[in-house]
C-alpha positions in Angstrom: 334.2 -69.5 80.1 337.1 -71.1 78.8 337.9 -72.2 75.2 340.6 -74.6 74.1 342.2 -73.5 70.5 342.8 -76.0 68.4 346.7 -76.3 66.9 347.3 -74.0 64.1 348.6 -76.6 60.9 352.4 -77.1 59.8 352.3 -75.6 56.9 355.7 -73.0 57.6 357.9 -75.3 56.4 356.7 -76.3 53.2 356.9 -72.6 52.3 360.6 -72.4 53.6 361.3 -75.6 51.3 359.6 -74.0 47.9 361.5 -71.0 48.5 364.8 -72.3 49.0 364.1 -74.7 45.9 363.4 -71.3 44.1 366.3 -70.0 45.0 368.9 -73.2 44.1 367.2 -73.1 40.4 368.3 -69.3 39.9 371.8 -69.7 41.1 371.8 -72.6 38.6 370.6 -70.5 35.9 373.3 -67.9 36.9 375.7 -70.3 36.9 375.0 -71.6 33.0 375.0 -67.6 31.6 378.4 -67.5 33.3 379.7 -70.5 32.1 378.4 -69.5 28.9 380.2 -66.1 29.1 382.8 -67.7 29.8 383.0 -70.3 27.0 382.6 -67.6 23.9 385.5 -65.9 25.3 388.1 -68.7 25.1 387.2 -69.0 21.7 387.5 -65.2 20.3 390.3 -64.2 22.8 390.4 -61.1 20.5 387.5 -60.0 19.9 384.3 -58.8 22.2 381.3 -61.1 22.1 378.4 -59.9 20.1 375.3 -62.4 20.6 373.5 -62.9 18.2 369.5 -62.0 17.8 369.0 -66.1 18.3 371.0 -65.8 21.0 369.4 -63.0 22.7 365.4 -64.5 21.4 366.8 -68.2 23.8 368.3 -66.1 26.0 364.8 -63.9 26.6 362.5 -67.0 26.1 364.6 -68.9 28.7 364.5 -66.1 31.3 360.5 -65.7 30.5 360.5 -69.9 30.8 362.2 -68.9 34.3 359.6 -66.9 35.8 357.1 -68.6 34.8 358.3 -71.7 36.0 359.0 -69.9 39.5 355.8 -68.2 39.8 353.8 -71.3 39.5 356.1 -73.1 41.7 355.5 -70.1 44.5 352.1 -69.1 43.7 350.3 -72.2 43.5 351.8 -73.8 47.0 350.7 -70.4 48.1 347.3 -70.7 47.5 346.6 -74.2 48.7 348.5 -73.0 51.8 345.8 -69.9 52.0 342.7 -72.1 51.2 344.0 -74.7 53.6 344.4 -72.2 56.3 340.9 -70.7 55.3 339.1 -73.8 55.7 340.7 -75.0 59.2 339.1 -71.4 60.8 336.1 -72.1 59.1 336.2 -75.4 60.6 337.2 -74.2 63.7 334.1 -71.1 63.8 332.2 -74.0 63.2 332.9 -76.3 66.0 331.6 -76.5 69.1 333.3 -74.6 72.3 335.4 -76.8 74.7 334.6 -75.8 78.3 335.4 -77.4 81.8 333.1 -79.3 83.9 332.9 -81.0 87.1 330.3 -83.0 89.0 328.4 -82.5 91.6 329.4 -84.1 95.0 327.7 -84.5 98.5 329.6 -83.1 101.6 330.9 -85.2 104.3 328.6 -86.7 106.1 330.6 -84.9 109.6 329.0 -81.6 110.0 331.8 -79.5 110.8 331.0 -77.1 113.4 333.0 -74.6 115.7 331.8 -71.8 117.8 333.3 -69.2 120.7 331.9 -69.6 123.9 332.5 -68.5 127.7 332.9 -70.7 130.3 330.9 -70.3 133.7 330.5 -72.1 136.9 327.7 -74.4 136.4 326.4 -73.2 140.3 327.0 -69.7 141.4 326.1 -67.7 144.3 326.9 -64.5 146.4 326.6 -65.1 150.3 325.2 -62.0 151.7 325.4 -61.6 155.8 321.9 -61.9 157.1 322.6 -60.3 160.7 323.5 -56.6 161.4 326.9 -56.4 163.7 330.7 -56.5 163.0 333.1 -59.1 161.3 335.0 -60.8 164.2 336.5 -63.7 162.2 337.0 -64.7 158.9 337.7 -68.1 157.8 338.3 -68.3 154.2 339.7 -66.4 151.3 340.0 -66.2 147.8 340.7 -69.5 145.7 340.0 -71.4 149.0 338.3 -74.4 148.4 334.9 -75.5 151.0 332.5 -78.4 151.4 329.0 -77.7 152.0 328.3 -76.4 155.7 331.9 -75.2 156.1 331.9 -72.2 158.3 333.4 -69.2 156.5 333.2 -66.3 159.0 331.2 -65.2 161.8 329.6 -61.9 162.8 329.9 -60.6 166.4 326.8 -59.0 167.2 325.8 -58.1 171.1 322.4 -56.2 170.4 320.9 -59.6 168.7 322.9 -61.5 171.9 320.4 -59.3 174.6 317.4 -59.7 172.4 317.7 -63.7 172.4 317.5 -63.2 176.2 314.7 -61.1 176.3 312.9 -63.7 174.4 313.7 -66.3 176.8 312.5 -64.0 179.6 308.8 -63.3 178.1 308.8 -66.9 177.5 309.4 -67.7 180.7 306.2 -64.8 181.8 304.1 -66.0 179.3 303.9 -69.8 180.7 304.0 -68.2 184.1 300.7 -66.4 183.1 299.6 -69.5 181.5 300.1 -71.4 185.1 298.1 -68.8 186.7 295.2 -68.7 184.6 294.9 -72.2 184.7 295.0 -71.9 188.8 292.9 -69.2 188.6 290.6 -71.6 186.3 290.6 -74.3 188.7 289.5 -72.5 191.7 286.5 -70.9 189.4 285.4 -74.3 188.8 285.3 -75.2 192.0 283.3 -72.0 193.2 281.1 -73.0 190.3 280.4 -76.5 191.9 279.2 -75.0 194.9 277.5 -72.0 193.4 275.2 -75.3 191.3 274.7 -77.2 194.2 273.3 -74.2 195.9 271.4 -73.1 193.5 269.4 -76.7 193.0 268.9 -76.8 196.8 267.6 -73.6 197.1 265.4 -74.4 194.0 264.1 -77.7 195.7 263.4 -75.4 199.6 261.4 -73.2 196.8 259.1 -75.9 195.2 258.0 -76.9 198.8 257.4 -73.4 200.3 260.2 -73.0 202.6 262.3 -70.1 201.3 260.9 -67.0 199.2 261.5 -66.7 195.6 263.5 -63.7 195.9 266.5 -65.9 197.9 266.4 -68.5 195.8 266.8 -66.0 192.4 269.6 -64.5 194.1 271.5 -67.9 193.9 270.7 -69.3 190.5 272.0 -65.8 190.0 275.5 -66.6 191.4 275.7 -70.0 189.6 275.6 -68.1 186.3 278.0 -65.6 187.4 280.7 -68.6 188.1 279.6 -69.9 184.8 280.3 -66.8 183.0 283.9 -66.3 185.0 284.9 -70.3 184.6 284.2 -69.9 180.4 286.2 -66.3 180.8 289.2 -68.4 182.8 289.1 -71.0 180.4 289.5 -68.1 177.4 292.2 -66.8 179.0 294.1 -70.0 179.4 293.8 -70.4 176.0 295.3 -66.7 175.5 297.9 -67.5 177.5 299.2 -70.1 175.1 299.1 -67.9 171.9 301.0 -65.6 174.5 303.4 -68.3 174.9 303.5 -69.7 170.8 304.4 -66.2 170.4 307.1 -65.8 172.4 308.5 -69.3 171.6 308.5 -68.0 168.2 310.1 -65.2 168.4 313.0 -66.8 170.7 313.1 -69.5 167.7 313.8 -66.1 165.0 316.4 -64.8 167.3 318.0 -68.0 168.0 318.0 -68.4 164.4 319.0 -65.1 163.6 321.8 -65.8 165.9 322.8 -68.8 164.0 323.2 -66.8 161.1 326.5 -65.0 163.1 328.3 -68.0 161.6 328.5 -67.8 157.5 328.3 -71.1 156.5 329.1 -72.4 152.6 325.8 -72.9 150.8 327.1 -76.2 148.7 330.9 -77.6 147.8 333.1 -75.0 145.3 335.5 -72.6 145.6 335.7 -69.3 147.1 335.9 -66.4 143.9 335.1 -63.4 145.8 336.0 -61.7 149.2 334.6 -58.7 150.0 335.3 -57.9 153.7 338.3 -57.6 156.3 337.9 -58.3 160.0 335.9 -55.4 162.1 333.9 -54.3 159.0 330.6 -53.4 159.6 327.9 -55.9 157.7 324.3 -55.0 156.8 321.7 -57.6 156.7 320.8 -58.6 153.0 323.2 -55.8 151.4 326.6 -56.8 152.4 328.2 -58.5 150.1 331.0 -61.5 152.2 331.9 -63.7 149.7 331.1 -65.1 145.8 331.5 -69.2 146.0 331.4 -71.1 142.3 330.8 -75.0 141.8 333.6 -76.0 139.6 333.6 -80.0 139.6 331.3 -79.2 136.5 331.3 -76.3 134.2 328.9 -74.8 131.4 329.6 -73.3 128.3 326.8 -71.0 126.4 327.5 -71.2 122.5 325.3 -69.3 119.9 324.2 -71.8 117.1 323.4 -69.9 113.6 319.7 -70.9 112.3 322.1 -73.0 109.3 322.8 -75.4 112.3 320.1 -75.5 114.7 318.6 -78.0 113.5 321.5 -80.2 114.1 322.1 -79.7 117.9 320.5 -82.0 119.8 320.4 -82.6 123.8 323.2 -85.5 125.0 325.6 -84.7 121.9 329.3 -85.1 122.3 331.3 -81.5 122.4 334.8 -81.1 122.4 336.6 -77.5 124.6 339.7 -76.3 123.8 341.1 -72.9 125.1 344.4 -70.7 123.8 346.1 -71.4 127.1 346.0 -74.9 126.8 347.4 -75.8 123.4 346.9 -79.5 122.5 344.9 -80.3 125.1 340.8 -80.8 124.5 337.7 -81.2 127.2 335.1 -83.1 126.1 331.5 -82.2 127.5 327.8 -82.5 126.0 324.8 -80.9 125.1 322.7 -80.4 128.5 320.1 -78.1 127.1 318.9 -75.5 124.4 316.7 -72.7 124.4 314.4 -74.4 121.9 313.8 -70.6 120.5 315.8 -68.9 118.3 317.0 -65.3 119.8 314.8 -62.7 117.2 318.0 -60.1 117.3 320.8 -62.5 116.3 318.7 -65.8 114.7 321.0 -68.0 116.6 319.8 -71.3 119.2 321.2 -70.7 122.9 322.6 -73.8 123.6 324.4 -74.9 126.8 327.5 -77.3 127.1 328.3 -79.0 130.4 332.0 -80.3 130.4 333.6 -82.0 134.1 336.2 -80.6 135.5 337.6 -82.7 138.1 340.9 -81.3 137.5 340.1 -77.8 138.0 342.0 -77.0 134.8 339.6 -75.1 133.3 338.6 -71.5 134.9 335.2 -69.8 135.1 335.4 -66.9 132.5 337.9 -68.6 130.4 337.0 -68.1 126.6 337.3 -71.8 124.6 336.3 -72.6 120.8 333.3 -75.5 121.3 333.0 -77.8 118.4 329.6 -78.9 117.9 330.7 -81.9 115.2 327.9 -84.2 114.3 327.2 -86.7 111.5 324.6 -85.9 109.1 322.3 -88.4 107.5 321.6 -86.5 104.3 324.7 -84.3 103.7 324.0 -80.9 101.3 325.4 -81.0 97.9 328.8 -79.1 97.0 329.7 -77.0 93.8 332.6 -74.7 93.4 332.8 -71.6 94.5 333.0 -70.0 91.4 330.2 -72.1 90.0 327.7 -69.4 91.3 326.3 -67.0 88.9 324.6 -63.8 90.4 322.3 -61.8 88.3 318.7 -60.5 89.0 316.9 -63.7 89.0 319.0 -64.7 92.0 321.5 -67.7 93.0 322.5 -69.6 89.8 324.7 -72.1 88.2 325.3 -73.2 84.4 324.4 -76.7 84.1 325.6 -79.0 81.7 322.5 -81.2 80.1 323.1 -84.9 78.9 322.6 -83.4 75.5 325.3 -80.9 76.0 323.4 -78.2 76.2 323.7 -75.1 78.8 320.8 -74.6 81.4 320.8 -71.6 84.0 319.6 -73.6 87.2 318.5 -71.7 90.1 319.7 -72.6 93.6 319.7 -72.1 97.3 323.0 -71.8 98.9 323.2 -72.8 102.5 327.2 -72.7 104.2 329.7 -71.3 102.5 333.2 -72.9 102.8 335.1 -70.5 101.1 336.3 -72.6 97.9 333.0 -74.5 97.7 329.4 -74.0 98.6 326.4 -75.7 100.1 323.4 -76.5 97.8 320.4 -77.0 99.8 317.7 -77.0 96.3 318.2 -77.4 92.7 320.8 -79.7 92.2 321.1 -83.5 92.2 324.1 -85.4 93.2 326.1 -86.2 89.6 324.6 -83.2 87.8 327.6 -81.6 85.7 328.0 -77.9 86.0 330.8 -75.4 84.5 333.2 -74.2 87.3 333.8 -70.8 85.9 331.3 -69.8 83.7 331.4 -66.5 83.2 329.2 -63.9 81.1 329.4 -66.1 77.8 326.9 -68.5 79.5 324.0 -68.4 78.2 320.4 -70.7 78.2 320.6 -73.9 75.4 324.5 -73.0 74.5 325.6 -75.9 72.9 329.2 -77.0 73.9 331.7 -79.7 74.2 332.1 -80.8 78.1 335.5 -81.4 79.3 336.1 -83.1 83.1 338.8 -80.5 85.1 340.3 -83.3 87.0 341.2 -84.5 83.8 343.1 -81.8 82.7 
């Protein structure tokens, strides 16, 4: 806490002045005895002076008249200096401590916020060969940039060639055996025709007598055989068919397989990666050919503290700026958070999209993302040095209308270095002491004093 002194009183030079006055009078007195002296020897120029006892009585008295004149003149200034003096500490022990103040103030209303992040591609993909042979051409290379469907390489492979064409051929025999089933079908139908009509004739010759019983079982006998072989033709036809899906399906994986000797770009970017020359040998689903990135559009993930989730909100401006770039900034937005709050590091995953038609920025670049936003209710701010730490936590020595001192406890949210964040406690236009140090104390009365007016 500081004090202001009050100016000591002027009372130095009326001392020098009775002292210098005390000093003309004896010189003057001096002078007279001389004078004196001087006067009784011009008249007995023979003889020595003897004063006489009246002489010597005036010449006592005056000297006694002397002091006494020169220790009232000294003494008396001296004490009315002292008591003076005496009763200006007094008053001073008695008045009340001057100590510097200042108001509380709200923040800005921009909520000024700046965090590292990494740049990435916003799509990103590896492009893995997905037939077994050798690299006979290759088509693109690093930094190379391809639209969507662009071929970029192809893969000779001979063994998947032969395989292609023994599809075709069992193709070809399954519909082969389809067409004879369904001959073999046709010609069962038509035995069964005439095994039915035999076997109602010989049914009819039976009812009247004219044939035995035994010849006429032995052809209802054959109809049901040429039943039983047309529904076994017909089940075979139909066997056929799956024999032929089958094989068309498996001519339609080869052939596709086969398509897949020619490495095509997935979607529109830029090539980051290449992993193979020409004549290397690729592995189905473990070779790695290329890495391609979408550019046109990049994302940046930034780690919001807890202090400022709760400002970050989907579609809000963001401004990029990287070291390499001096003076130049990207502006992007707010294209989604994490809506959670990572338990290790209490901070809000949040994720900036900024274009990049230019291609000036670079996937894996590191930039400084700055998360400004207006606030609608804006913290309070005290000093820095306003904050009081002892045991009962966060405090600050607040100045009452009545001038007395009360220890306020606070909650501190961002701290700005010189000043803090209030979040509780204070009101906007309290008065609080900047510095208070230990001589704070509850219901201290004292004499408030505005800094900025000093």
């Amino acid at each position: 806490m500081r004090y202001i002194e009050p100016d000591p009183p002027g009372s130095r030079v009326e001392a020098a002045s009775t002292e210098e006055q005390l000093r003309k009078e004896n010189q003057e007195l001096k002078r007279r005895l001389q004078e004196l002296q001087h006067a009784s020897h011009a008249g007995r120029p023979a003889k020595l002076w003897h004063p006489s006892r009246v002489t010597i009585i005036s010449i006592v008295l005056v000297g006694a008249a002397l002091l006494v004149v020169a220790f009232f003149t000294g003494y008396i200034p001296l004490r009315r200096r002292t008591a003076l003096i005496r009763n200006e500490a007094q008053e001073q022990e008695q008045a009340l401590p001057r100590v510097e103040v200042v108001a509380v103030e709200r923040s800005s209303q921009k909520s000024d916020i700046e965090l590292p992040g990494n740049i990435q591609a916003i799509t990103e993909a590896p492009i893995l060969a997905r037939a077994d042979g050798y690299l006979r051409r290759r088509m693109a290379d690093i930094g190379d940039r391809v639209e969507a469907g662009q071929p970029l390489a192809e893969i000779e492979a001979p063994e998947l060639d032969e395989q292609v064409r023994q599809a075709k051929a069992s193709l070809q025999q399954a519909r082969a055996a389809l067409d004879e089933a369904q001959a073999n079908n046709e010609q069962g139908k038509a035995n069964l025709e005439f095994a039915r009509v035999a076997a109602e004739r010989w049914s009819n010759l039976v009812a009247r007598g004219v044939v035995s019983k035994h010849e006429n079982d032995q052809y209802q006998s054959q109809y049901r055989a040429q039943l039983a072989g047309v529904q076994s033709l017909e089940k075979a036809i139909a066997a056929q068919r799956s024999n032929i899906s089958a094989a068309d399906a498996n001519e339609a994986r080869l052939e596709k397989m086969q398509s897949y000797l020619v490495v095509k770009a997935p979607f529109k970017g830029v090539i980051t990666l290449r992993n193979v020359d020409v004549g290397a040998l690729v592995n189905s689903g473990s070779t790695l050919l290329f890495r391609i990135a979408q550019t046109a559009t990049l994302r940046t993930y930034v780690n919001v503290p807890q202090a400022d989730a709760s400002s970050i909100r989907v579609g809000q401006a963001a401004r990029l700026t990287v070291s390499n770039l001096p003076g130049r900034q990207f502006t992007g937005a707010v294209a989604r958070t994490a809506n959670a709050l990572d338990p290790n590091s209490r901070t809000l995953l949040v994720e900036v999209q900024v274009p990049n038609a230019e291609g000036a920025l670079l996937p894996g670049m590191y930039a400084q993302v700055d998360l400004s936003s207006t606030r609608s209710n804006p913290p309070l701010l005290v000093p820095s040095e306003a904050l009081i730490t002892r045991g009962e936590g966060a405090t600050v020595a607040l100045v009452r209308p009545d001038h007395t001192v009360h220890i306020q406890p606070i909650q501190v949210g961002r701290d700005y270095g010189d000043r803090l964040e209030v979040i509780s406690g204070l009101e906007q236009g309290d008065i609080v002491i900047p510095n208070p140090g230990d001589a704070a104390r509850e219901g201290l009365k004292v004499n408030p004093v505005s800094a900025a007016a000093r």
